[in-house]
C-alpha positions as CSV (number, residue, x, y, z in Angstrom):
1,X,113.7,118.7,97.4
2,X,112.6,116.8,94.4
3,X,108.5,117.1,93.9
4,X,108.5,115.4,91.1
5,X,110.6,114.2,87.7
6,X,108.6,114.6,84.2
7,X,110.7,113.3,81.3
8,X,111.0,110.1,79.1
9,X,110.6,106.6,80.9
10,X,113.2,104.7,79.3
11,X,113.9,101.5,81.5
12,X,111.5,99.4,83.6
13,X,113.0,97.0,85.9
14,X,111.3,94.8,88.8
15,X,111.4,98.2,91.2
16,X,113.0,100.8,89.7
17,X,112.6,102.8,86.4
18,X,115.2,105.3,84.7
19,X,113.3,108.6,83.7
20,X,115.5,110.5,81.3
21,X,115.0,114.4,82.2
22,X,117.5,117.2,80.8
23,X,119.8,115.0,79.9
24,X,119.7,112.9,83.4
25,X,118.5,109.7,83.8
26,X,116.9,109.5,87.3
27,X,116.7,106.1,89.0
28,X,113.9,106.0,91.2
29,X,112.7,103.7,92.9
30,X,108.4,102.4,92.8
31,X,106.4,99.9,94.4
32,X,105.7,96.9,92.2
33,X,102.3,97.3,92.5
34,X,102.7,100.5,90.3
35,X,104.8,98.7,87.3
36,X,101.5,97.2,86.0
37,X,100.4,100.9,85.8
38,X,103.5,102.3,83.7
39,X,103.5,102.8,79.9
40,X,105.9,101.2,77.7
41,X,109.2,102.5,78.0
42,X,109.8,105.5,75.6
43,X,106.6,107.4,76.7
44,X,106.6,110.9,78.3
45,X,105.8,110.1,82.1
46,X,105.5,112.5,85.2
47,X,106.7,110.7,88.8
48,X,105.7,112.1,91.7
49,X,108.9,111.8,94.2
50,X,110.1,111.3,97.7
51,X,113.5,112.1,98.2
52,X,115.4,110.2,101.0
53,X,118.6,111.2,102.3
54,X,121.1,109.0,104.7
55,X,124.6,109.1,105.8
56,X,125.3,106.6,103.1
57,X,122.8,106.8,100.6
58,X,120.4,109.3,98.8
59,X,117.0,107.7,97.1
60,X,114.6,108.6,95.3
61,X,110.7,106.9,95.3
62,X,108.3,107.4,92.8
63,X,104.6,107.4,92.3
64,X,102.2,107.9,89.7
65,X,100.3,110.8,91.8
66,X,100.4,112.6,94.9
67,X,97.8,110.5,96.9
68,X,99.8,107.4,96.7
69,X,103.3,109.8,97.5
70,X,101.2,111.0,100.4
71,X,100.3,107.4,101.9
72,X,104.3,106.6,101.3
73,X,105.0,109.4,103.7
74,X,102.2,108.7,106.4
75,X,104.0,104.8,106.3
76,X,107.6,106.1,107.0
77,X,106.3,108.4,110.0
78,X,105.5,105.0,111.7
79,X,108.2,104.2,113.9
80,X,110.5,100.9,112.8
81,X,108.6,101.3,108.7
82,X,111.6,103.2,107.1
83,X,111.2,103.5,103.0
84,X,112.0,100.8,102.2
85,X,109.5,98.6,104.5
86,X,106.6,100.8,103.3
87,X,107.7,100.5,99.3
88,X,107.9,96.7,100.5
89,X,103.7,97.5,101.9
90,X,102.7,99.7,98.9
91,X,104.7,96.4,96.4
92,X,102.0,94.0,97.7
93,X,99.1,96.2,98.7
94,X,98.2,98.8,96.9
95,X,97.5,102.6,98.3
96,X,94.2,103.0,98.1
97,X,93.1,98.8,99.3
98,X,95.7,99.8,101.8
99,X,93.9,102.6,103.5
100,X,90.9,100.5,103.6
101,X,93.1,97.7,105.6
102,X,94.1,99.9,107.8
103,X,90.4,101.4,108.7
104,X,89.7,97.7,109.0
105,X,92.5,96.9,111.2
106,X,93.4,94.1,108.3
107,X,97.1,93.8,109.7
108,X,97.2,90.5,108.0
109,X,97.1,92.2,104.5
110,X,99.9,94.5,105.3
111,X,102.2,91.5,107.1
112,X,102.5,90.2,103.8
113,X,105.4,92.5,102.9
114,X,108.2,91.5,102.9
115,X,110.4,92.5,106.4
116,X,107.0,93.5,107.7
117,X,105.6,91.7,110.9
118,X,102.6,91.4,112.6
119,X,103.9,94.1,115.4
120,X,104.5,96.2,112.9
121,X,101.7,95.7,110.7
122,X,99.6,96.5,114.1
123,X,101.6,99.4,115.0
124,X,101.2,101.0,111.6
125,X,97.2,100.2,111.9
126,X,97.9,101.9,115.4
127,X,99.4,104.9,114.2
128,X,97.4,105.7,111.2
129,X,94.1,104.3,111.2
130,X,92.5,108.0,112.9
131,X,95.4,109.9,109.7
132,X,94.3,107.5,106.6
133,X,90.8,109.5,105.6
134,X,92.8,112.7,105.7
135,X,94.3,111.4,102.8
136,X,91.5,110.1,100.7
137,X,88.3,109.1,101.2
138,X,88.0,105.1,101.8
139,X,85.6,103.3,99.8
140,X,82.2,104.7,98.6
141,X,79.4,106.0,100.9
142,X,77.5,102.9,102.5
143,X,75.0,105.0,104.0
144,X,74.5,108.7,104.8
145,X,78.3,109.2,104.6
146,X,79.0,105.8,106.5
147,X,81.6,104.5,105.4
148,X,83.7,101.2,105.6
149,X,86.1,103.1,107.5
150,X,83.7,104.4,110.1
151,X,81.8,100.7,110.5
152,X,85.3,99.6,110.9
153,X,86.3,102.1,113.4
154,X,83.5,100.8,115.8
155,X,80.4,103.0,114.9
156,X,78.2,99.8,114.2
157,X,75.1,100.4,112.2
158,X,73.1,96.9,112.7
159,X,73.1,95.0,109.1
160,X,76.3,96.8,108.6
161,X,78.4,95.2,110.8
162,X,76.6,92.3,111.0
163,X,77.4,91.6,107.5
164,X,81.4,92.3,107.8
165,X,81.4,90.1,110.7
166,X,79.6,86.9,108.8
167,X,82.1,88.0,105.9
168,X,84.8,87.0,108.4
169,X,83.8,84.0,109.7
170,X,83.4,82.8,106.1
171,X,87.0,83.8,105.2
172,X,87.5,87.1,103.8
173,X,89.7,89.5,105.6
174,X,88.4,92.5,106.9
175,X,90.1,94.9,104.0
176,X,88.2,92.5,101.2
177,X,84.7,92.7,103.5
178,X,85.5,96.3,104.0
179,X,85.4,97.2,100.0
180,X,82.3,94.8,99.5
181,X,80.4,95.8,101.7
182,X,81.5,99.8,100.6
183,X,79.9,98.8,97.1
184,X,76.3,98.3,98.6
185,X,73.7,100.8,98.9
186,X,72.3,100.1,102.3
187,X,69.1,101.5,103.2
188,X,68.0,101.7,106.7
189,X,65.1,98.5,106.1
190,X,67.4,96.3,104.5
191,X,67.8,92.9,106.3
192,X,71.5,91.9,107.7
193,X,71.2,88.9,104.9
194,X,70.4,90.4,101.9
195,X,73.5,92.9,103.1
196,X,75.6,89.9,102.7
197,X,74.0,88.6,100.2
198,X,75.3,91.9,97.7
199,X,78.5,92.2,99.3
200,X,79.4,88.5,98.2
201,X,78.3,89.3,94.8
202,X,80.7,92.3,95.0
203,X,83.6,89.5,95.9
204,X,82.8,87.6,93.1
205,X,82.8,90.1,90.8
């Protein structure tokens, strides 16, 4: 097993980068959403790895830390999302917006990968949605340790849910409401409109 490759990054193509490591240049293979993250080629990089073996093939997929490797692995443990479906996911959504999709049963967000279809956009909701906060913690408190998660999972709290529901009507999916409404600091007076009110000025932030 491969954990991880530390070494010189010396090529950067659309989804795979060479890390030079004794001697070895390792082609691995990363989400596109991470490329934007990378340093210029030449700089001393550490990947965290998922090695993938086949009949035909062996692979390796990269990420910058363990988190992202670990929501990688919880997307090929769906059934019909093999690696290369959820490195198609983690190419247009990335990890951490895509735990919050998946509390927020936002399966449009995730059917924008490429192969990926609504079924299976649903079915990895399906799967994961009671896994994805053993990963990381989604979003910031809302109130009292509620969460956009929890709102999301069915626990309404009034203004709360209220808010994420006009936030839908107007638009927004539920993963953008999800991380708006995670940036307000709800108390337990505040009115279901002035709720929205500071999750819109989150969007349009």
């Amino acid at each position: 097993m491969i954990n991880y490759v530390s070494g010189i990054l010396s090529e950067i193509e659309d989804n795979l980068i060479i890390v030079e490591a004794g001697g070895i240049g390792y082609g691995i293979n990363v989400p596109a959403s991470l490329i934007g993250e990378l340093p210029k080629a030449g700089s001393a990089v550490r990947i965290y790895t998922y090695f993938s073996v086949k009949e035909d093939s062996e692979s390796l997929y990269g990420f910058i830390n363990k988190e992202d490797r670990d929501m990688f692995r919880q997307l090929i443990s769906v059934n019909g999302v093999g690696p290369k479906g959820a490195l198609a996911i983690l190419s247009v959504i990335r990890p951490d917006d895509l735990r919050l999709a998946i509390a927020t049963g936002d399966s449009k967000s995730i059917s924008r990968a490429q192969g990926i279809g609504a079924k299976t956009a649903e079915r990895v909701i399906l799967e994961l949605k009671n896994k994805v906060g053993d990963i990381n913690a989604i979003g910031a408190a809302v109130l009292g340790g509620k969460s956009a998660g929890t709102i999301a999972a069915g626990k309404q709290y009034g203004p709360v849910s209220e808010a994420m529901d006009a936030l839908i009507m107007l638009g927004y999916s539920r993963m953008e409401a999800g991380k708006a409404l995670s940036l307000v600091n709800v108390n337990e007076d505040m009115p279901t409109e002035e709720v929205l009110r500071l999750a819109l000025k989150n969007i349009k932030m």
